[in-house]
N, C-alpha and C positions, 0 to 999 in steps of 0.2 A: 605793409608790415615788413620789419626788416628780418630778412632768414636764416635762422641759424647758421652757422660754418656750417661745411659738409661733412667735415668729423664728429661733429654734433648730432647729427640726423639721425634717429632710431630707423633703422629697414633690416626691415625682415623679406625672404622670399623663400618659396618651395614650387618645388614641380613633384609633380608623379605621374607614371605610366597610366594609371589606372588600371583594374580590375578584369581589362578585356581584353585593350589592346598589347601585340608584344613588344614596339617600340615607343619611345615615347618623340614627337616629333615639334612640342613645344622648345622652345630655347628663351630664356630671357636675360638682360644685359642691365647691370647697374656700374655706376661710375662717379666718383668724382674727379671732374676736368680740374677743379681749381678749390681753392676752400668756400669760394661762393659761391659756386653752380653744381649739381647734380646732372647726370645724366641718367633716366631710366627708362625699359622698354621689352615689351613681350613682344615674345612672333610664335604665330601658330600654322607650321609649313603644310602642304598640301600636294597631293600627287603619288601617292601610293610609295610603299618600301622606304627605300632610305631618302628619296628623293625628296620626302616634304624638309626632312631635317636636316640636309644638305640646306636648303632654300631658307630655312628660319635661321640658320647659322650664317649664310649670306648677309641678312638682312644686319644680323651681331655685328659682322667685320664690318660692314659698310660703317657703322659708329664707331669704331675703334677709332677712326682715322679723327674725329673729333676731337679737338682741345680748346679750352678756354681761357680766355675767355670770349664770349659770341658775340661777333657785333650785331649780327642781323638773324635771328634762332629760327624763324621760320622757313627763310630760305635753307639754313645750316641743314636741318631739319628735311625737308624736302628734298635735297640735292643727295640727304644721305640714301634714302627712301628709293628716289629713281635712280643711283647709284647701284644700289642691290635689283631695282627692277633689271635695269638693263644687262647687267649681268646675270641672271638668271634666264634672261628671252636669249644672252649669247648661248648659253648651254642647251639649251632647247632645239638652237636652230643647228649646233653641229651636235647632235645629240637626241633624234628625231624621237626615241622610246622616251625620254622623258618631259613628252608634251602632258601639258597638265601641272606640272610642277608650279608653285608656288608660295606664298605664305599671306599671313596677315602680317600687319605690325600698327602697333600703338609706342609712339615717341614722347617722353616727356621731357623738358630742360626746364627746371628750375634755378635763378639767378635772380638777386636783387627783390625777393619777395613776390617774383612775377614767374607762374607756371605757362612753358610755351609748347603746345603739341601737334604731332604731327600721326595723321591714323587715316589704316587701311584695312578693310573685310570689317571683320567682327569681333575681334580682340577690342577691351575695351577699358575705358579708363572713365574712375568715378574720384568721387573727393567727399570723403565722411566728414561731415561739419555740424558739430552739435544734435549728435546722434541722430540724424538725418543722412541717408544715400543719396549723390548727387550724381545722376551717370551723367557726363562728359561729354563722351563720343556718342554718335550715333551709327548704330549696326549697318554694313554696305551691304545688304543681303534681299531675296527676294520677299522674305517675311518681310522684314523691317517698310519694304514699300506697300505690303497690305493694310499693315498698323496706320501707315500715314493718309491709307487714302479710307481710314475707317472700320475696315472690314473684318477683323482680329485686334484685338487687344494687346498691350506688351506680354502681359502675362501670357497668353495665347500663345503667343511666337516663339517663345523658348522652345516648345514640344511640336513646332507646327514643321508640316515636312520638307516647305522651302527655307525652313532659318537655316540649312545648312550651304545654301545654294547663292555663294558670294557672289557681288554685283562688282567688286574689284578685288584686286588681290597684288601683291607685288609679286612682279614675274606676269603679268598681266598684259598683252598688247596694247592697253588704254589705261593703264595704272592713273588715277587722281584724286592724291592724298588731300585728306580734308585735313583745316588745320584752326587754329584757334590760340585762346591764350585767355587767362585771367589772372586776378589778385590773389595771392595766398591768405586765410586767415589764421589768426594765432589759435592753435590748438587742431589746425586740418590733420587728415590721414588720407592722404594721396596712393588711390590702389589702381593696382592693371591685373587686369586679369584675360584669361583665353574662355573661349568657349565652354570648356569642360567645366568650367566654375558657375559661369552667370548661366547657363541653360538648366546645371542642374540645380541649383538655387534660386529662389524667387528675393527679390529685393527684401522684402518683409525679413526673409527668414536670414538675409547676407546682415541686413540691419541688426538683428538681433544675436547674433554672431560677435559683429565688432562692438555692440555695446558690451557686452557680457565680459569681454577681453582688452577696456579700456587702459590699462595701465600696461601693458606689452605687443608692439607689432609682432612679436614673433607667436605668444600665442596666438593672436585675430590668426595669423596665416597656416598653423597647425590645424586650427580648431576650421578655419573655412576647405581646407583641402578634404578634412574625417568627414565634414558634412557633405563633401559631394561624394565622398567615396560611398557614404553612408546609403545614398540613392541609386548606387549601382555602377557606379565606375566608369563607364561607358566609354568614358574620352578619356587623353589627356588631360589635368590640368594643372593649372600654372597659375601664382599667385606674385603679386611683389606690393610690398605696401612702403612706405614712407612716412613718418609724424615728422611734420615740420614745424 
């Protein structure tokens, strides 16, 4: 499918603190490098105080430095990724109190009709297609390896006590971004979200959300931010959506 320009692209995005905590330590990043490619991407920092949001802003400027158009997006993509890891492990090591610091990030580059992503921790990226939820990414956590080896459900793992317990993170001594890519179709809705959305929402209910608010990305991402606050606020969260 050929993709709109990127002045064309409906995108909507919200963050909020939530209802508990008193900083908010999500950041997320949208861009167009050229009129054919998009760039977009949450980060959900980690490591108590200011530090996680130091680290998810990291992970922003590392993509700053991206311009299009890309010849090779995966690599592009990755290089941004361990780019902000390794500067985040520099600050660590002359900087001993903020061990622990980190983030997640989910990468997307769209160009030429072809979505290219790059994702770390939990933060995650789905693609609404004929009123259907498609998650993308799969979660780097210690939940997400119970699901696989049977013993919890998805559903389970949003409430389960190691889904919050990353198995990578940028800023990580072993950071290893997974990475992928497919076909855009006509009429997708390309979303990212952090933790505070897809934990407190079950697919069903995020499903029924985006249909209800087919004619605007801005409201799906009003209306998905009230439905997690609506369950208690708990986290951050962070939304960015895209109709391509």
């Amino acid at each position: 499918m050929k993709m709109r320009t990127c002045s064309e692209i409906a995108i909507a995005s919200r963050t909020h603190t939530g209802l508990v905590r008193n900083d908010n330590q999500d950041r997320l990043y949208v861009k167009c490098l050229d009129e054919q490619s998009l760039l977009m991407a949450v980060a959900d920092g980690m490591g108590g105080g200011p530090a996680g949001g130091e680290a998810a802003a990291i992970m922003c400027d590392a993509l700053t430095r991206m311009s299009g158009p890309i010849r090779d997006p995966e690599q592009a993509l990755r290089d941004a990724v361990m780019t902000a890891s390794n500067t985040i492990l520099g600050l660590v090591r002359e900087n001993p109190e903020r061990e622990g610091m980190g983030t997640t990030a989910t990468v997307t580059y769209l160009s030429n009709g072809e979505a290219q992503w790059v994702h770390v921790g939990d933060s995650r990226f789905y693609v609404f297609r004929r009123g259907g939820l498609i998650q993308v990414t799969v979660d780097q956590t210690m939940a997400q390896l119970l699901v696989e080896e049977g013993r919890i459900t998805a559903d389970q793992a949003r409430t389960h006590p190691y889904n919050n317990l990353l198995d990578q993170c940028v800023g990580c001594p072993m950071c290893e971004p997974e990475a992928g890519s497919f076909s855009i179709h006509q009429g997708d809705i390309l979303l990212h979200t952090t933790d505070g959305l897809h934990d407190a929402l079950s697919k069903a209910e995020m499903e029924h959300i985006l249909a209800s608010h087919q004619d605007s990305v801005k409201e799906m991402a009003n209306a998905l931010i009230q439905a997690a606050l609506d369950t208690g606020g708990k986290d951050n969260v962070t939304v960015l959506l895209a109709a391509v």
